[in-house]
Every structure is written in structure tokens, then in C-alpha cells.
Biotite code that builds the C-alpha atoms (Angstrom):
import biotite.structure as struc

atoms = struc.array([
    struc.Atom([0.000, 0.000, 0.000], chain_id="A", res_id=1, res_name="UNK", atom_name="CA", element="C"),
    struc.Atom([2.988, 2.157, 0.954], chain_id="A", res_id=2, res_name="UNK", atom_name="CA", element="C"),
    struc.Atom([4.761, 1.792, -2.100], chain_id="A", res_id=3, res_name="UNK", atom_name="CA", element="C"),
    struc.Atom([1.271, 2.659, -4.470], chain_id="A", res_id=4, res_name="UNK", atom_name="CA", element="C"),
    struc.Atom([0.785, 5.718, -2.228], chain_id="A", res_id=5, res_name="UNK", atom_name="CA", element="C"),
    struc.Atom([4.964, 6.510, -2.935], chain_id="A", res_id=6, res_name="UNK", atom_name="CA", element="C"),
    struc.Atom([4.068, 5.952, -6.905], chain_id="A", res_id=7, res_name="UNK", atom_name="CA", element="C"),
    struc.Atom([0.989, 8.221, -6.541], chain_id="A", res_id=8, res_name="UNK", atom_name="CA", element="C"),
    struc.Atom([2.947, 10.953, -5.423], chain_id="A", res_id=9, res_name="UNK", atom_name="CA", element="C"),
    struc.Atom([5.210, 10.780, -8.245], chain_id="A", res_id=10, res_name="UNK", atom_name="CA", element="C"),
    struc.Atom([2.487, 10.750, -10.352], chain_id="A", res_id=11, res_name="UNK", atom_name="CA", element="C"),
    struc.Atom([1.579, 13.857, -8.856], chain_id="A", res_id=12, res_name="UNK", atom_name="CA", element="C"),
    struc.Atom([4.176, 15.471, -9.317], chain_id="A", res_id=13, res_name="UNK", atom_name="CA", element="C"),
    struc.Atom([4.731, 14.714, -13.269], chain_id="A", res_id=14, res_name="UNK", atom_name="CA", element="C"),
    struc.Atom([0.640, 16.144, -13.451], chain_id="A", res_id=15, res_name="UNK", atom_name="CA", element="C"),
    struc.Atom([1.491, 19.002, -11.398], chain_id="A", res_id=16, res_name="UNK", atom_name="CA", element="C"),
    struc.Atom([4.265, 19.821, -13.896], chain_id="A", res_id=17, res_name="UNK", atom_name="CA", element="C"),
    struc.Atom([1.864, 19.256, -16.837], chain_id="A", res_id=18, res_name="UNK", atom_name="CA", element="C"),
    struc.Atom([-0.577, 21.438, -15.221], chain_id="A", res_id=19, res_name="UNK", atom_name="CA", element="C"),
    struc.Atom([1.836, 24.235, -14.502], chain_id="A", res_id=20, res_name="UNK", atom_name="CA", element="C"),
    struc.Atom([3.576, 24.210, -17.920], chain_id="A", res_id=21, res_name="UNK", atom_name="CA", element="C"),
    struc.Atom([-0.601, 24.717, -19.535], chain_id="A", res_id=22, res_name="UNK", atom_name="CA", element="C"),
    struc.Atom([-1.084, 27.212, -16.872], chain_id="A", res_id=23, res_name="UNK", atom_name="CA", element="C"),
    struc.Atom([1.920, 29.370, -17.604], chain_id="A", res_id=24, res_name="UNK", atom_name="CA", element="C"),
    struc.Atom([1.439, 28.793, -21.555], chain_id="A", res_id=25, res_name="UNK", atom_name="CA", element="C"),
    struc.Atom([4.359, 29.427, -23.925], chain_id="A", res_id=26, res_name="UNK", atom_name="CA", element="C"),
    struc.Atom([7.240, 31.550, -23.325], chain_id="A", res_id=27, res_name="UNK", atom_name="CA", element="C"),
    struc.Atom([10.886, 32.149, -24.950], chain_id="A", res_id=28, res_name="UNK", atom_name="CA", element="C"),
    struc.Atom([13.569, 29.464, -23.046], chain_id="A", res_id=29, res_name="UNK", atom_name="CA", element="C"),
    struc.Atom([14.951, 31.940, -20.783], chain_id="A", res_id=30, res_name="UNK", atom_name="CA", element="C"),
    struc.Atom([12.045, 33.186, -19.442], chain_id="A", res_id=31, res_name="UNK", atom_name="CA", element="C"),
    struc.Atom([11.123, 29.060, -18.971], chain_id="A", res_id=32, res_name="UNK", atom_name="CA", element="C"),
    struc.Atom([14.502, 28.694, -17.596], chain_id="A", res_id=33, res_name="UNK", atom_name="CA", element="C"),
    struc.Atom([13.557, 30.862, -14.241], chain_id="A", res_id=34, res_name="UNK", atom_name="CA", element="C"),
    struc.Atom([10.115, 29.308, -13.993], chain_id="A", res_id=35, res_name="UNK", atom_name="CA", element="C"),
    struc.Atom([11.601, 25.651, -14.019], chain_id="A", res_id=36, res_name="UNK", atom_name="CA", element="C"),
    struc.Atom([13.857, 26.444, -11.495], chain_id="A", res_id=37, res_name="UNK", atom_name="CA", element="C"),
    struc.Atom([11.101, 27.775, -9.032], chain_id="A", res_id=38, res_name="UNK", atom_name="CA", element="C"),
    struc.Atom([9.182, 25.059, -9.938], chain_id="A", res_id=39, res_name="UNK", atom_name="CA", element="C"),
    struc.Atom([11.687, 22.235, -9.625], chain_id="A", res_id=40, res_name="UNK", atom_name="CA", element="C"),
    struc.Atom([12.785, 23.800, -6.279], chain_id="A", res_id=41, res_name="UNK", atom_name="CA", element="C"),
    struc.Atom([8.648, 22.904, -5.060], chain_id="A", res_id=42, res_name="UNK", atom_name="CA", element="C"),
    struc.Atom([7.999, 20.039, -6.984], chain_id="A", res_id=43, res_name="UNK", atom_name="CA", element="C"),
    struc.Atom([11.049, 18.702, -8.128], chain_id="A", res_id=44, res_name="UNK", atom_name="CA", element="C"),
    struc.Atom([12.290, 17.801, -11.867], chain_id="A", res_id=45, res_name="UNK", atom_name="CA", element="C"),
    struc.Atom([10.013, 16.745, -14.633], chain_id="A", res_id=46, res_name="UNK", atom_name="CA", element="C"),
    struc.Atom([12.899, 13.981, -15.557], chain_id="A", res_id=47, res_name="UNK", atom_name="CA", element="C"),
    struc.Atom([12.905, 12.676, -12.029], chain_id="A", res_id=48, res_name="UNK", atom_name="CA", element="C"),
    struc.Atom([10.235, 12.992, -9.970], chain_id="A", res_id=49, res_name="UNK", atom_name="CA", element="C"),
    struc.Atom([12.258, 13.017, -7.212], chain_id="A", res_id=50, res_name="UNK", atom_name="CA", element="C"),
    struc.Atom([13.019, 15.805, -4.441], chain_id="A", res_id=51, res_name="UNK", atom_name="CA", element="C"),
    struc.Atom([11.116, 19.115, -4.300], chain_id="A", res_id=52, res_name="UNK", atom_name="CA", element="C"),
    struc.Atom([10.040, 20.723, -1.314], chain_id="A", res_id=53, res_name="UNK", atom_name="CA", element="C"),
    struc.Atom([6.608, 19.970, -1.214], chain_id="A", res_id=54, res_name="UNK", atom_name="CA", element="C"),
    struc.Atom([6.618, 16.326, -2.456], chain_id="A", res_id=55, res_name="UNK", atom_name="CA", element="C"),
    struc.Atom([9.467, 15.302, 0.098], chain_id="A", res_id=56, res_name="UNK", atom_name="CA", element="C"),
    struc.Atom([7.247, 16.752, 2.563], chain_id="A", res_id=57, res_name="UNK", atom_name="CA", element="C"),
    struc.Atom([4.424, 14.696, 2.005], chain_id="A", res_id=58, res_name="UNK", atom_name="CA", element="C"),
    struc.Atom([6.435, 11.207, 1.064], chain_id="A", res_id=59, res_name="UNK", atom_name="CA", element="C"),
    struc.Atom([8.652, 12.098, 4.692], chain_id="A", res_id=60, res_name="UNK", atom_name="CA", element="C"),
    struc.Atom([4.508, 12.298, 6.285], chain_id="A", res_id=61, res_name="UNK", atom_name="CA", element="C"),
    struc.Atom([3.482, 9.097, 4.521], chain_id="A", res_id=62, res_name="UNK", atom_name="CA", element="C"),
    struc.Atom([6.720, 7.645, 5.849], chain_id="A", res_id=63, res_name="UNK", atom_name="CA", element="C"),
    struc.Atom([5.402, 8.576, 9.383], chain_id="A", res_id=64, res_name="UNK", atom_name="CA", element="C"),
    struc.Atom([1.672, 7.608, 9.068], chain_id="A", res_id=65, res_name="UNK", atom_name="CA", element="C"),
    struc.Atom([3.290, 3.686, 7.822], chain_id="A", res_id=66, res_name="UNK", atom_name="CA", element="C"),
    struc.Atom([5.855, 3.879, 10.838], chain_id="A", res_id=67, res_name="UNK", atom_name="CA", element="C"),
    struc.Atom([2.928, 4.603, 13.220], chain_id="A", res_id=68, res_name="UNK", atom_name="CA", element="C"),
    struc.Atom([0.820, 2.449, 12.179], chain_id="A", res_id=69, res_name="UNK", atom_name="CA", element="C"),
    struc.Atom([3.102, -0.480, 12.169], chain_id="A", res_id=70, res_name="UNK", atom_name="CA", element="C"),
    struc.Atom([4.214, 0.255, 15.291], chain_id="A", res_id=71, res_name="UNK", atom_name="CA", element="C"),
    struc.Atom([0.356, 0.355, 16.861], chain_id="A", res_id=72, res_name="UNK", atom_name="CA", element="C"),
    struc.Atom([-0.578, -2.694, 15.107], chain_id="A", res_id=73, res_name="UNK", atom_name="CA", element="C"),
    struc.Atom([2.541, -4.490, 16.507], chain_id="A", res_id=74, res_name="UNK", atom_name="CA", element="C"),
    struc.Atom([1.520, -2.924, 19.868], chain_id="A", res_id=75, res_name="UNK", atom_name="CA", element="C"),
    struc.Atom([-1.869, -4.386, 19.639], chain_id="A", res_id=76, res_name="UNK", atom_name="CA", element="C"),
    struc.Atom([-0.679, -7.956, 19.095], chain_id="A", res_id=77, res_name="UNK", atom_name="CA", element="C"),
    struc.Atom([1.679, -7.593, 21.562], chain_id="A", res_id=78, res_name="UNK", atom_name="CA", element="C"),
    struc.Atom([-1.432, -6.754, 24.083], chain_id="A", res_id=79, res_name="UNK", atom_name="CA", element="C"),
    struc.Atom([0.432, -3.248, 24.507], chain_id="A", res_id=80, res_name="UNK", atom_name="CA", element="C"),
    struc.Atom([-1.803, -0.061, 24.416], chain_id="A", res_id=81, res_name="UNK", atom_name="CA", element="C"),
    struc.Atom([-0.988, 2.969, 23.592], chain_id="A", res_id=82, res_name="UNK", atom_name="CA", element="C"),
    struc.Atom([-0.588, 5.966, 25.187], chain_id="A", res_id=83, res_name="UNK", atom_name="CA", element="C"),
    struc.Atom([-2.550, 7.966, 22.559], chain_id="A", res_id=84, res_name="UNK", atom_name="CA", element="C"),
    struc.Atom([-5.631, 6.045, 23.052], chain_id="A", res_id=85, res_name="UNK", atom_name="CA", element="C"),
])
């Protein structure tokens, strides 16, 4: 489930770019040069799919919510509550 959720948010990403690119509409290269690098800096490369500011963010949160809920569910068979509950 983890690793569909970690493909989803690569998938994303690449739409996000899409999106943006139709949004912005057509300029000369150096003017697309500065918008790509603002762009790549949030969302990461087009190429890659990788890094960015925002999708790091949420893949670093999914991380979390798969930690925690391994943990709880190993907890729980354990016979160990949590502290939470």
C-alpha cells in the first residue's frame, strides 16, 4: 500500500508539472529557464520525480503515518496499548 501511495505521489508530481507548464502557456527558453527552477525547487524535476520541497514533505509524512501504524498494530498484538488512546 505504501509503495502505491509513494508511486501516486510521483504521479503527482509529473501532473502538477503538466498542469503548470498549460497554466503558464508558452514563453521564450529563458524566461522558462527561471520558472523551471522555481518550480523544480517545489515540486522537483520533470525527468525525475524526485526531491522538491513539497513532495518530500508529504512522502517524509506518509513515511510517518506507515511507521505509526506499524508500530500500533505491533503494539496491539503484543497486548500493549498505547498511550494515545
Amino acid at each position: 500500500m505504501a509503495a502505491r501511495c509513494h508511486l501516486a505521489i510521483s504521479w503527482a508530481g509529473a501532473w502538477t508539472w503538466y498542469g503548470l507548464t498549460r497554466l503558464i502557456g508558452a514563453h521564450d527558453f529563458g524566461t522558462w529557464q527561471i520558472f523551471a527552477d522555481a518550480i523544480s525547487l517545489f515540486i522537483g524535476s520533470p525527468s525525475e520525480l524526485d526531491g522538491g520541497i513539497l513532495l518530500d514533505a508529504v512522502r517524509v509524512a506518509l513515511l510517518a503515518a506507515v511507521l505509526e501504524t506499524a508500530v500500533a498494530m505491533a503494539g496491539a498484538a503484543n497486548g500493549v496499548r498505547s498511550a494515545a488512546r
